[in-house]
GUDO-734135 format. One record per residue (C-alpha): residue in three letters; x, y, z. Coordinates in steps of 0.001 Angstrom, whole numbers, padded with zeros to 6 digits, always signed. Example, Ala and Ser with C-alpha at 12.3 -4.5 7.8 and 13.67 -1.06 7.14 Angstrom:
! residues 2
Ala+012300-004500+007800;Ser+013670-001060+007140;
//
This chain:
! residues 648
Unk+180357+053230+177924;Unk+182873+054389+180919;Unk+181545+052997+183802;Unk+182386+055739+185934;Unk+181137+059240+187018;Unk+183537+062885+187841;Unk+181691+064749+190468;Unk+182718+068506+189379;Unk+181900+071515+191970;Unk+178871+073396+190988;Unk+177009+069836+189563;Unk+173681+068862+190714;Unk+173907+065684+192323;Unk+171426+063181+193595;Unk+171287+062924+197691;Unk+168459+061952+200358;Unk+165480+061775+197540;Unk+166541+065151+196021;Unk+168477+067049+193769;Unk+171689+069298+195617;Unk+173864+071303+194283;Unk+177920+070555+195070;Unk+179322+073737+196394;Unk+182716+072120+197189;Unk+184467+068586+197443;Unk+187360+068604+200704;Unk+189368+065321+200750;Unk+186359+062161+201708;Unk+183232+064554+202315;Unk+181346+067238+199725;Unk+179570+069995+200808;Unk+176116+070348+199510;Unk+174312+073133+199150;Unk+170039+073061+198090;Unk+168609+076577+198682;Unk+169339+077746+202225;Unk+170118+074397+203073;Unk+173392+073187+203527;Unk+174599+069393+204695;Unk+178279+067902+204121;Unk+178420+064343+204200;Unk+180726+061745+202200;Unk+181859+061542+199160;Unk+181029+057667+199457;Unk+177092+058334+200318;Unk+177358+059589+196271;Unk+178850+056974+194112;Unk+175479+055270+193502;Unk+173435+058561+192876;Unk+176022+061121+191926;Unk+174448+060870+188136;Unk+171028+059597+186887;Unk+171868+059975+184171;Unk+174701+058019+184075;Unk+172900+055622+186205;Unk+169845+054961+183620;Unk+172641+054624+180781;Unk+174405+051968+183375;Unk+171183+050524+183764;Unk+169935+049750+180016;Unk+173517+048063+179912;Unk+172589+045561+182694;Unk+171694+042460+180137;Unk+175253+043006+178729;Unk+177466+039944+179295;Unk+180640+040732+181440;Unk+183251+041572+179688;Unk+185269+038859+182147;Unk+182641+036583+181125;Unk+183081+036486+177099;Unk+187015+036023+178074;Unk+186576+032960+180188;Unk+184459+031439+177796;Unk+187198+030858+175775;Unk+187951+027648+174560;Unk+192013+026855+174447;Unk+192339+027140+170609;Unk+189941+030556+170060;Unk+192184+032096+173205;Unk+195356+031143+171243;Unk+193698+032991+168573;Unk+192339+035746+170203;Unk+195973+036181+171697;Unk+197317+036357+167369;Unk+194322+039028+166559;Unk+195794+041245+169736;Unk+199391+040890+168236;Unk+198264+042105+164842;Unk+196109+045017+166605;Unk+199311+046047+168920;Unk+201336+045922+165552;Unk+199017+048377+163165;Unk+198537+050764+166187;Unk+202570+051328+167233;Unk+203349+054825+165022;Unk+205704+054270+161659;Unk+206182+057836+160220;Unk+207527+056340+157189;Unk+204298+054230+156052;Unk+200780+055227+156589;Unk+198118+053758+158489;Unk+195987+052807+155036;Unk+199378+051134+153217;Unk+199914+049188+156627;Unk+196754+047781+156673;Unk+196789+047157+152783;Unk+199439+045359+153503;Unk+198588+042942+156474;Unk+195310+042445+155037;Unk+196692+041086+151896;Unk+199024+039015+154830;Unk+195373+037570+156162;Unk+193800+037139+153706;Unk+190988+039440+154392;Unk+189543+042142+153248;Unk+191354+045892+154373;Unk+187767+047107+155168;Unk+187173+043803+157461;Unk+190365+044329+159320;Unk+189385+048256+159635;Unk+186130+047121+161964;Unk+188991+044972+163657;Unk+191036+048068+164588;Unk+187950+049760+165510;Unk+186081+047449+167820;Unk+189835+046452+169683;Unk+190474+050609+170345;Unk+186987+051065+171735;Unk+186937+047285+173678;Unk+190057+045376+174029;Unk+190816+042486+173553;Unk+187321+041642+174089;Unk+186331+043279+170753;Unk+188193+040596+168693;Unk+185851+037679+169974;Unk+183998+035880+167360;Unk+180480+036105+168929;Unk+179680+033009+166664;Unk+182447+031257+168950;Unk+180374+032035+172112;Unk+176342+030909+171026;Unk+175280+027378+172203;Unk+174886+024951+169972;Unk+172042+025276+167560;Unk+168592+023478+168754;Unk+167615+020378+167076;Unk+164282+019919+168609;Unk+161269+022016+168575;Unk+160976+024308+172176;Unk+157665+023362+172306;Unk+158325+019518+172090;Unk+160582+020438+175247;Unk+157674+021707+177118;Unk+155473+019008+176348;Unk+158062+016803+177114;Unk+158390+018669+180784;Unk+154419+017995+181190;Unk+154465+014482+180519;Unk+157333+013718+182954;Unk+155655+015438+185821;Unk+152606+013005+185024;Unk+155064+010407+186376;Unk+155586+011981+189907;Unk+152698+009481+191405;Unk+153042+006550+189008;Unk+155421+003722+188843;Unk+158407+004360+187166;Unk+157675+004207+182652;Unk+160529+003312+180068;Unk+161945+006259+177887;Unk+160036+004915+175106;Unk+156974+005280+176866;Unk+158069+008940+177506;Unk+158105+009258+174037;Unk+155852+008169+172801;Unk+153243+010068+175035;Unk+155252+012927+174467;Unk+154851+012423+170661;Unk+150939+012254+170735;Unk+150683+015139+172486;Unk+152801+017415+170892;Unk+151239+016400+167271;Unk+147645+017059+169096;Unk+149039+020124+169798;Unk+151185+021274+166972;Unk+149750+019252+164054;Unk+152146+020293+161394;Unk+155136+020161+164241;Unk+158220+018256+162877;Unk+159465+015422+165368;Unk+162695+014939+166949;Unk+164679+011366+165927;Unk+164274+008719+168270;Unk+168124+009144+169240;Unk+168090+013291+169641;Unk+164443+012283+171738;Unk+166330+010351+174015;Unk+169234+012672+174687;Unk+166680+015415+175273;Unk+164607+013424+177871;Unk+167871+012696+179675;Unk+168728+015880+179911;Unk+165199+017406+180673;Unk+164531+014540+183272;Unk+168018+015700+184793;Unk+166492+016376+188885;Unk+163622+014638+188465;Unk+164285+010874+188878;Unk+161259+009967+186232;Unk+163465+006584+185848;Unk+165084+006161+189476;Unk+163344+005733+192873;Unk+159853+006817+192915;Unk+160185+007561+196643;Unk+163523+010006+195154;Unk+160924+011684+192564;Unk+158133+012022+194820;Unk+160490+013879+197651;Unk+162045+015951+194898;Unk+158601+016794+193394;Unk+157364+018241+196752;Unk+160522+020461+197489;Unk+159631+024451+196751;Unk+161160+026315+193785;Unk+162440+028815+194108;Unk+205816+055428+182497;Unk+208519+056788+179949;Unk+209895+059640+181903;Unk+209174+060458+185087;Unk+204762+061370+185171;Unk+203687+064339+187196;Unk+200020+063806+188274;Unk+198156+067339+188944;Unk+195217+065552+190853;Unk+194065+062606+192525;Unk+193329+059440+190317;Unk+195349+061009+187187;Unk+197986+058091+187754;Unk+197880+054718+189801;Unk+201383+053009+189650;Unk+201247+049611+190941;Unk+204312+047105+191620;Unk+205393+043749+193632;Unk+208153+043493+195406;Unk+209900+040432+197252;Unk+209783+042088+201243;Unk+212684+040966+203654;Unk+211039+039294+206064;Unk+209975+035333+206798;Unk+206542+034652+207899;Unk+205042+031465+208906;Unk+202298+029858+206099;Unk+199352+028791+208803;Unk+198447+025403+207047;Unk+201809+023685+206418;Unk+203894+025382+209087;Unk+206392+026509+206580;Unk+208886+029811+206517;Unk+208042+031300+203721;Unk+208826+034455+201348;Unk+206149+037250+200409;Unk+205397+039082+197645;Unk+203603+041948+198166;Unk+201653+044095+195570;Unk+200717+047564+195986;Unk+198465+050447+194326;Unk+199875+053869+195019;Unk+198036+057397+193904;Unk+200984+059400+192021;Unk+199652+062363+193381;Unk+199722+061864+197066;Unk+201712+059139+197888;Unk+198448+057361+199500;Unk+198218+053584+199257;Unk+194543+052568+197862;Unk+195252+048522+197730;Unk+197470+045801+198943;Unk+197998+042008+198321;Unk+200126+040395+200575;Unk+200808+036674+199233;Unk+203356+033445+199835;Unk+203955+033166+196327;Unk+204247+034862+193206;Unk+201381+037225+192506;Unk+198934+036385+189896;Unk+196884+038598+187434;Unk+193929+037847+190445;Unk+196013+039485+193162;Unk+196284+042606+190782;Unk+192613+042698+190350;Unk+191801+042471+193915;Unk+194466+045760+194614;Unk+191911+047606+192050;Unk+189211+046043+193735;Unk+190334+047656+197228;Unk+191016+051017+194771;Unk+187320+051014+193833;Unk+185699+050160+197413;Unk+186061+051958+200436;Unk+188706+051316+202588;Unk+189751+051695+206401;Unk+193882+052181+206896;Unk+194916+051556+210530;Unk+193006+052434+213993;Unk+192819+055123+216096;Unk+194326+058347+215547;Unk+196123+057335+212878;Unk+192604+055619+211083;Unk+192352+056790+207469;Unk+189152+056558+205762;Unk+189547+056166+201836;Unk+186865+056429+199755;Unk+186590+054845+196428;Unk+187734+056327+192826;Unk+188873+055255+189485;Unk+191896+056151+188293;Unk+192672+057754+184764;Unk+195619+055482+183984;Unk+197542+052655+186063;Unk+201624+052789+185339;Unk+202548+049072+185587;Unk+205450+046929+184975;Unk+205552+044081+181564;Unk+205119+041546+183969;Unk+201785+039220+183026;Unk+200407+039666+185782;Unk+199825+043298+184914;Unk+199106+042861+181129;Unk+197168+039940+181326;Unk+193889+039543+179616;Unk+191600+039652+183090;Unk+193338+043267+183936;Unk+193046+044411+180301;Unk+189427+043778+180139;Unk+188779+045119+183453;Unk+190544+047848+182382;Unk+189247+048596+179371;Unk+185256+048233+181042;Unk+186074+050922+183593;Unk+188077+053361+180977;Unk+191398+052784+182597;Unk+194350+053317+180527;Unk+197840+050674+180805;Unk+200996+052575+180524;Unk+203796+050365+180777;Unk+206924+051264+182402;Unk+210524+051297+180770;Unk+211536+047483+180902;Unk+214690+047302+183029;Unk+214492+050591+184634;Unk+212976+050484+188206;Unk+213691+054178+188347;Unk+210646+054860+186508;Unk+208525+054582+189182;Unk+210331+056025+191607;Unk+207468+057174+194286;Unk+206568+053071+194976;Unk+210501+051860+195519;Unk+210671+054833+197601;Unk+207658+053475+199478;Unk+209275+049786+199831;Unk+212603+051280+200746;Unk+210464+053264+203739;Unk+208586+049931+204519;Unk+211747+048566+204730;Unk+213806+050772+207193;Unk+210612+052084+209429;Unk+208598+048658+209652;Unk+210058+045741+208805;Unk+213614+046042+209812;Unk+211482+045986+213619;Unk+209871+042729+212807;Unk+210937+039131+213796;Unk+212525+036831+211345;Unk+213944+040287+209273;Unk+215999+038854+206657;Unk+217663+042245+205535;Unk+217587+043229+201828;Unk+219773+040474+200357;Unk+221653+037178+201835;Unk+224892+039245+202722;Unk+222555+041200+205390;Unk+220756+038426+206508;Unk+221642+037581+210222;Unk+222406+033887+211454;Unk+219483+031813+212175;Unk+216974+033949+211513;Unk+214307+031034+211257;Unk+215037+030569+214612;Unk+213725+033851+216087;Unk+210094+034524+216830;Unk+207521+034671+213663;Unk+204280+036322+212655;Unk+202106+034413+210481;Unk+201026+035374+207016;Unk+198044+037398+207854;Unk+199393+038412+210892;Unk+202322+040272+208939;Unk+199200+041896+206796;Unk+196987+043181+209257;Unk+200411+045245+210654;Unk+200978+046212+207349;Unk+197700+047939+207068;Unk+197761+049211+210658;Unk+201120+050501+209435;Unk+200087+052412+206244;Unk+197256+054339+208505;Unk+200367+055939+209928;Unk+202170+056254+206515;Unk+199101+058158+205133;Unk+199483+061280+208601;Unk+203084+061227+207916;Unk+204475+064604+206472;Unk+207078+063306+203083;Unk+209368+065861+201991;Unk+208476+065013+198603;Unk+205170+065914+198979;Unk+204700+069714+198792;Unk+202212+072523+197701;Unk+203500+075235+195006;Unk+202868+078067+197102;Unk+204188+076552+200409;Unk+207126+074908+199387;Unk+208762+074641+202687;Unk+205902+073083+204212;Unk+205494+068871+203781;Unk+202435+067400+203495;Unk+200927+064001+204059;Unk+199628+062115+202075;Unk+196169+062067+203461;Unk+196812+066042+203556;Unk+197822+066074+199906;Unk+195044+063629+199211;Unk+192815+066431+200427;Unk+194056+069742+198919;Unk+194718+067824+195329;Unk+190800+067083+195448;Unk+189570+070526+196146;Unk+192194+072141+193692;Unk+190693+069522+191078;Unk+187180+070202+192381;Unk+186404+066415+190580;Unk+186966+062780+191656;Unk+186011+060094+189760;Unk+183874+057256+191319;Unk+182573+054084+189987;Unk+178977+054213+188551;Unk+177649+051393+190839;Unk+178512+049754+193439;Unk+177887+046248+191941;Unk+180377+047129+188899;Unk+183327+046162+190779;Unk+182021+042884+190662;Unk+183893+041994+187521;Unk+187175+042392+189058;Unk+186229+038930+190902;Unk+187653+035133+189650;Unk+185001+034004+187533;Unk+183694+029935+188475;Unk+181244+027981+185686;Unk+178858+026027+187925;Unk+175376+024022+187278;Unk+172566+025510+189445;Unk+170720+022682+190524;Unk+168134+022267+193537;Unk+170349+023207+196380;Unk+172265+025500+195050;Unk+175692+025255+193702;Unk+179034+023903+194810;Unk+182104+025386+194289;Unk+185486+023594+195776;Unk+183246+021481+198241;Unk+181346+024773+199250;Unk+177443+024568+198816;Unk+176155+028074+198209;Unk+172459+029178+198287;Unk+169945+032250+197612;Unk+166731+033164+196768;Unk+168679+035073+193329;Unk+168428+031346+192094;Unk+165075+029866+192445;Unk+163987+030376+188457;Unk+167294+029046+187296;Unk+167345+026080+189305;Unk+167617+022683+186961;Unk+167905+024994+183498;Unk+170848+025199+181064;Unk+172249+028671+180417;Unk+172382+030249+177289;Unk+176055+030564+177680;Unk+178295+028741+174702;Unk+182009+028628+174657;Unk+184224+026676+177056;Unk+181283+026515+179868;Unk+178416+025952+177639;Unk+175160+025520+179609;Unk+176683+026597+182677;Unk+176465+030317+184199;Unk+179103+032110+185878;Unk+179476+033186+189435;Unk+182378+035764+190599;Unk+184312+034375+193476;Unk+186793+036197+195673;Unk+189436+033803+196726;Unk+190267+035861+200196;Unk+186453+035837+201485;Unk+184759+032860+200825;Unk+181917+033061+202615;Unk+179945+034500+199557;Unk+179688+034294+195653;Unk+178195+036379+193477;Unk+175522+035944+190803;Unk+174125+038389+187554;Unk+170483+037740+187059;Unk+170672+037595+183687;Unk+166876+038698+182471;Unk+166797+041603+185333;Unk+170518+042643+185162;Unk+170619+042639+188849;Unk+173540+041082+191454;Unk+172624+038375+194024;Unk+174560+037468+196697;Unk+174833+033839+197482;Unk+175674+032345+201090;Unk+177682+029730+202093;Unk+175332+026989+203808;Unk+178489+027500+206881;Unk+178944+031409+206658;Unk+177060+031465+209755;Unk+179569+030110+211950;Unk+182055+032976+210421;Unk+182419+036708+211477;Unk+184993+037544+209736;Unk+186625+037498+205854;Unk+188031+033559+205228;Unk+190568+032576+202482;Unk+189982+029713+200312;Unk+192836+027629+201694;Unk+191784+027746+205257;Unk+188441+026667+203606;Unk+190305+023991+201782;Unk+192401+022855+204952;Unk+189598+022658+207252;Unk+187796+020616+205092;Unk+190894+018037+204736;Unk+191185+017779+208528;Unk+187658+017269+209244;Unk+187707+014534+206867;Unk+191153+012916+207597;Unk+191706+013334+211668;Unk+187699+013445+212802;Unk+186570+010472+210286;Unk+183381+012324+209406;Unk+181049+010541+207030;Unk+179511+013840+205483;Unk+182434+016762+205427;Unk+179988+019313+205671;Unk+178774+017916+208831;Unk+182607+018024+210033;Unk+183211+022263+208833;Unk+180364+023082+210607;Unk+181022+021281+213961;Unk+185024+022805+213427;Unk+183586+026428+213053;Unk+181441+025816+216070;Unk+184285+024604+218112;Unk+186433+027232+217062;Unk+183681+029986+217972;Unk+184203+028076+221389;Unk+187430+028337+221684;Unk+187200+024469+221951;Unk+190183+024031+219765;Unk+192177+020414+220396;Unk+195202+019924+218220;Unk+198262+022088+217422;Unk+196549+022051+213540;Unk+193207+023480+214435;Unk+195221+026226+216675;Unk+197159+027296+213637;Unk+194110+028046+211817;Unk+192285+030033+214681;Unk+194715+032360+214479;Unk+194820+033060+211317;Unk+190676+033509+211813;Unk+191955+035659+215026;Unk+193791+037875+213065;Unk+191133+038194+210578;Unk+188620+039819+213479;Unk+190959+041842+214500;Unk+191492+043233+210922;Unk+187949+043042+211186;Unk+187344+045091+214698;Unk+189775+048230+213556;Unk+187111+048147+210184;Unk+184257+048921+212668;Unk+186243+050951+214967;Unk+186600+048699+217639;Unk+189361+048857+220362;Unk+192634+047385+218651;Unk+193613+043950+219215;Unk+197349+042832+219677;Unk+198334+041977+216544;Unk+201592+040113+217821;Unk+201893+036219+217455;Unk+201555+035508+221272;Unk+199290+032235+220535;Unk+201493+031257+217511;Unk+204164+031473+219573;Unk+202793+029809+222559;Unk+201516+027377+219524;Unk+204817+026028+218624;Unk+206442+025987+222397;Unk+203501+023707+222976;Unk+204803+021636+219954;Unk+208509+021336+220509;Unk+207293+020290+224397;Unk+205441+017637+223397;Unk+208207+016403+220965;Unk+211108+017267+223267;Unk+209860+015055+226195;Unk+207137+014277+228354;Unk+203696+016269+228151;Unk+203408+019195+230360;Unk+200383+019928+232139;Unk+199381+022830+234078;Unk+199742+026797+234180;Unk+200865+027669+231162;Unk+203063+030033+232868;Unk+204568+027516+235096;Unk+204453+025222+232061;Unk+206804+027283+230460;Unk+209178+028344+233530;Unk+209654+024466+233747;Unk+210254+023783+230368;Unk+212782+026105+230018;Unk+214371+025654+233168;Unk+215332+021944+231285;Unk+215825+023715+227786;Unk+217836+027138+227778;Unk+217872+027028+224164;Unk+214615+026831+224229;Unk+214249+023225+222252;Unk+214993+024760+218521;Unk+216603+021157+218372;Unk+213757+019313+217865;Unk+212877+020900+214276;Unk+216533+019866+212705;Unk+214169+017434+210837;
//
C-alpha cells in the first residue's frame, strides 16, 4: 500500500469530529465548506484525518515489520546476496526490443538454476517492493525453539520462588522445574540437561537467582512496567535533490578545526521552493539524504519575520537524483519504495540535467555566501590569501543563516518562474508554490504522522529494566514496561533484539514500534531535561568525553547532567565547554524563529570572543577584567591581533 493520501477539491475530508467538504486548497490552508458553514484552516491540521479510509487500511498494516527493519537485519553474506538478486532484477527489467521478456527469463533462469516460474514471483514481488521483496523471510525467523514454552513458564515460577531464599544451584532449578512441569504436562517432553541450563541462564537474565540475594530481592521489588530536461505541472510531481561542496570554511565546534561542507538539498521542480537541507563537515551519507525527505514530509518553518515561510508537508511523485550511493542506496530505496516514491536518475556526467538546483547553488553562492567570513571563492584560483585567518562562523552557525536565508529565497520573484497567462510577471517561489496547488486542486500528504518514522537510523538494543542505552545514552518510557527483560522475535543480524529509530541531529529522543499494538512510543533521554533545544550526537559524544576526562567523574552520567546544568547557567569554565554552548546557542535560536520568537544574532560574536580569549591566554599573561578593556589592551600589544600563536 502507498502510504500517502491526494486531497482533491470537492473530497469529503475528516476535520474537528466531522465530515467537510473541500471547496478549494490555496498554497498551506484549504477551505472547507459543511452546509452553510465555512472554516479555512491548514492544510497540515489534515494529514492525519484527510482519509479514513486510508487511515483504517494504514492501520490494519500497523503489525507489519518496517521495511528499514527487514534491511538491517541483514546479515553480511544474505546482504551480499540480496545486492546479486537486485542486479539480476535491474537486468530483466531494462527494455531489449530484440528478445522478449519470457525468452529473457528462460534464459537467466536456466543461468540460476531455478525454475522460470520461481524467478517470475521474483520480478513480481521486487516491482511492487524493492529490494525488500527479494528477502528470504526464512533468513529473518529466530532460531527454532528447542524447549517446550510451557517448560519456560514454569521455569519463570520456580525462579521467583527464590526471591526470599538463599541462593539454590542450577541443578536445583532444574530439577524443581522438572517436577513441576511433568505434574503439569504429564506427557510433556523434557529439555537436555545442557539446553536446560542455557535456558535458565538466559531466563534468570535480571533476576540474580544465583548472585546477591540482597541484588534479587531489590530487583524483585522494582515496578514493571532526469534524461532531458522534466517539466513539473504541479507541486510534488518532481523533487530533485543534490550535494554540493559550498565555498566557504566554517569552524567544527568539538575539535576547533576549519573545515569544508557539503551541503544537500531537496528542491520542488515546480516552484523552486527548498523543502529540506543537510548541512554536514563531511561527505554526505545515505542518512543525510533521508533526513532532507524527512524535513520534505514534516512541516517546516524557513526564516523569521516577514520573510517566515511556513511549509507544510507532502510527498513527492518522483525524486530526480544523481548515481551517487548515497542516493541509490538500499535505506533510500526502501524508504522510497514504502511511501510510492519513484528514483529517476540523472544523466551521469551531465550536471546540466538538473539545472533548477545548480542554479540555486550558483544564487547561494553570489547573494549569501560570497558576504560570509572565511569565503573561499569557487575554486583555489579565487580563493583570497589567508582566508583562515579572517573571522569564522561555526558549523551550525553557517546553517541556521542558511535557513534564515532560504525564508528570503522562497518571497523572492525568479525570472524563471512564470505563469502561462502572465508571462511578464515573476513569481516566487512561495507564490508559485501557491497558484501550482490550486491549479492542481491536490497535494499529496503522508498518511500518518508516525510514518516518517522509518526515514530514521535504525539501533538494535536489549530492553532491560531501565531502559535501553544507546552510545552511553540511557533512554526510558512507559512504551516499554511489557518488553522489559524479553527477547524479541526478531532473527537476522540482531536476533532477540528490537529496533529503535534514532535521529543522529536530535538526540534527546528515540523512537519505539509497539509491536502487538502497532503504535509509536517516544522514549526520553534520562538528561533531555536539561535540553531545550535539538542536540547532535557528537556534542552528546564530546560532552560525555570531557566530563569524564577533565572533571574525573566516577559515574559519566552524573558528569552530563551537572555540564547541562552549568551550561543552562551560563556557568561555563573552559574555552572547550564555551565551544559547545554555542553550538547549543545557535540551536535555540534556530529554535526561537520555529516558535516565532524575536530573532537572535546569528553572528559568531562569542566564538569569536572564544578564540581572542584563547590566543590571550597563549600569547602572554592572563587578562582579567572588562572584556572590553580586555580587548583594547590586548590589542594595543598585538596589532595583528595574535594569529601567530596558531602557526602550530
Amino acid at each position: 500500500m502507498s502510504e500517502k493520501v491526494r486531497l482533491r477539491v470537492g473530497d469529503a475530508v475528516w476535520w474537528d469530529g466531522a465530515s467537510w467538504d473541500l471547496e478549494a486548497l490555496t498554497g498551506p490552508s484549504a477551505r472547507l465548506r459543511r452546509g452553510d458553514q465555512v472554516c479555512v484552516v491548514s492544510i497540515d491540521s489534515l494529514h492525519t484525518a484527510a482519509s479514513p479510509d486510508a487511515q483504517q487500511s494504514a492501520s490494519d498494516e500497523t503489525g507489519d515489520v518496517l521495511t528499514s527493519v527487514r534491511l538491517a537485519s541483514l546479515t553480511p553474506r544474505a546482504r551480499a546476496r540480496l545486492e546479486q538478486d537486485v542486479a539480476v532484477m535491474v537486468e530483466l527489467m531494462e527494455p531489449d526490443p530484440d528478445v522478449a521478456l519470457s525468452d529473457r527469463l528462460r534464459v537467466k533462469a536456466s543461468e540460476l538454476g531455478v525454475s522460470v516460474r520461481t524467478l517470475e514471483r521474483r520480478l513480481s514481488r521486487y516491482e511492487r517492493e524493492g529490494p525488500a521483496g527479494l528477502i528470504d523471510s526464512r533468513m529473518l525467523q529466530p532460531g527454532r525453539r528447542a524447549v517446550d514454552p510451557r517448560w519456560d513458564e514454569v521455569c519463570r515460577q520456580v525462579l521467583t520462588e527464590y526471591t526470599d531464599a538463599s541462593n539454590p544451584t542450577r541443578g536445583a532449578v532444574i530439577a524443581r522445574t522438572n517436577q513441576v512441569f511433568l505434574e503439569e504436562v504429564p506427557d510433556g517432553v523434557l529439555p537436555s540437561e545442557r539446553t536446560a541450563r542455557r535456558r535458565v541462564n538466559e531466563l534468570d537474565k535480571g533476576r540474580y537467582t544465583f548472585g546477591a540475594a540482597k541484588q534479587r530481592r531489590s530487583v524483585a521489588q522494582r515496578p514493571q512496567g532526469v534524461f532531458g530536461r522534466l517539466q513539473a505541472d504541479r507541486p510534488g510531481e518532481f523533487l530533485v535533490m543534490d550535494s554540493t561542496r559550498l565555498d566557504v570554511f566554517a569552524m567544527e565546534p568539538i575539535t576547533l578545526r576549519w573545515v569544508n561542507l557539503d551541503l544537500t538539498v531537496a528542491m520542488d521542480l515546480q516552484n523552486r521552493r527548498i523543502t529540506g537541507l543537510s548541512l554536514r563537515p563531511v561527505a554526505a551519507r545515505s542518512s543525510d539524504v533521508a533526513g532532507v525527505l524527512y524535513q520534505t514530509m514534516t512541516p517546516q518553518r524557513w526564516g523569521s519575520g516577514a520573510s517566515a515561510d511556513d511549509q507544510p508537508p507532502m510527498v513527492p511523485d518522483s525524486i530526480v537524483v544523481d548515481h551517487g550511493k548515497v542516493y541509490l542506496s538500499e535505506h533510500v530505496a526502501s524508504i522510497c519504495r514504502r511511501f510510492g516514491i519513484s528514483i529517476q536518475p540523472a544523466i551521469p556526467g551531465k550536471p546540466t540535467d538538473k539545472p533548477t538546483v545548480e542554479r540555486f547553488f550558483k544564487t547561494l553562492r553570489q547573494q549569501l555566501l560570497a558576504r560570509l567570513p572565511a569565503y573561499k571563492g569557487p575554486d583555489v584560483f579565487s580563493r583570497g590569501k589567508d582566508v583562515e585567518g579572517q573571522a569564522f562562523l561555526y558549523v551550525s552557525e553557517l546553517e541556521q543563516i542558511l535557513r534564515e536565508w532560504v525564508g528570503i529565497y522562497h518571497h523572492t520573484p525568479h525570472a524563471g518562474l512564470v505563469d502561462a497567462r502572465l508571462p511578464q510577471v515573476p513569481l516566487s517561489p512561495a507564490e508559485m508554490f501557491a497558484r501550482g496547488v490550486a491549479q492542481a486542486g491536490c497535494h499529496q500528504l503522508p498518511v500518518g504522522e508516525d510514518l516518517v518514522r522509518e526515514l530514521l537510523q535504525v539501533e538494535w538494543r536489549t530492553i532491560q529494566h531501565y531502559g535501553i542505552e544507546i552510545r552511553g545514552k540511557r533512554y526510558n518510557g512507559a512504551g516499554l514496561n511489557r518488553y522489559r527483560g524479553r527477547r524479541s522475535s526478531f532473527g537476522g543480524a540482531h536476533g532477540g533484539k528490537w529496533p529503535f529509530m534514532v535521529d543522529a541531529d536530535d538526540v534527546r529522543w528515540v523512537y519505539f514500534k509497539d509491536p502487538d499494538e502497532g503504535v509509536w512510543h517516544r522514549l526520553e533521554w534520562e538528561h533531555a531535561t536539561g535540553l531545550d533545544a535539538p542536540f547532535s550526537e557528537d556534542a552528546a559524544a564530546y560532552t560525555r568525553r570531557l566530563s569524564v576526562e577533565e572533571k574525573r567523574f566516577v559515574d559519566p552520567s552524573d558528569a552530563v547532567a551537572q555540564l547541562l546544568s552549568d551550561w543552562s547557567k551560563q556557568q561555563v569554565t573552559n574555552r572547550r565547554d564555551r565551544n559547545l554552548a554555542v553550538r547549543l546557542s545557535a540551536q535555540r535560536a534556530h529554535r526561537d524563529l520555529e516558535e516565532g520568537e524575536e530573532p537572535r544574532d546569528a553572528a559568531s560574536d562569542v566564538g569569536v570572543i572564544d578564540l581572542l580569549q584563547h590566543r590571550a591566554r597563549r600569547a602572554g599573561p592572563a587578562l582579567t577584567g572588562d572584556p572590553d578593556d580586555v580587548f583594547d589592551a590586548y590589542y594595543a600589544e598585538h596589532p595583528d591581533g595574535g594569529l601567530e600563536v596558531f602557526d602550530d
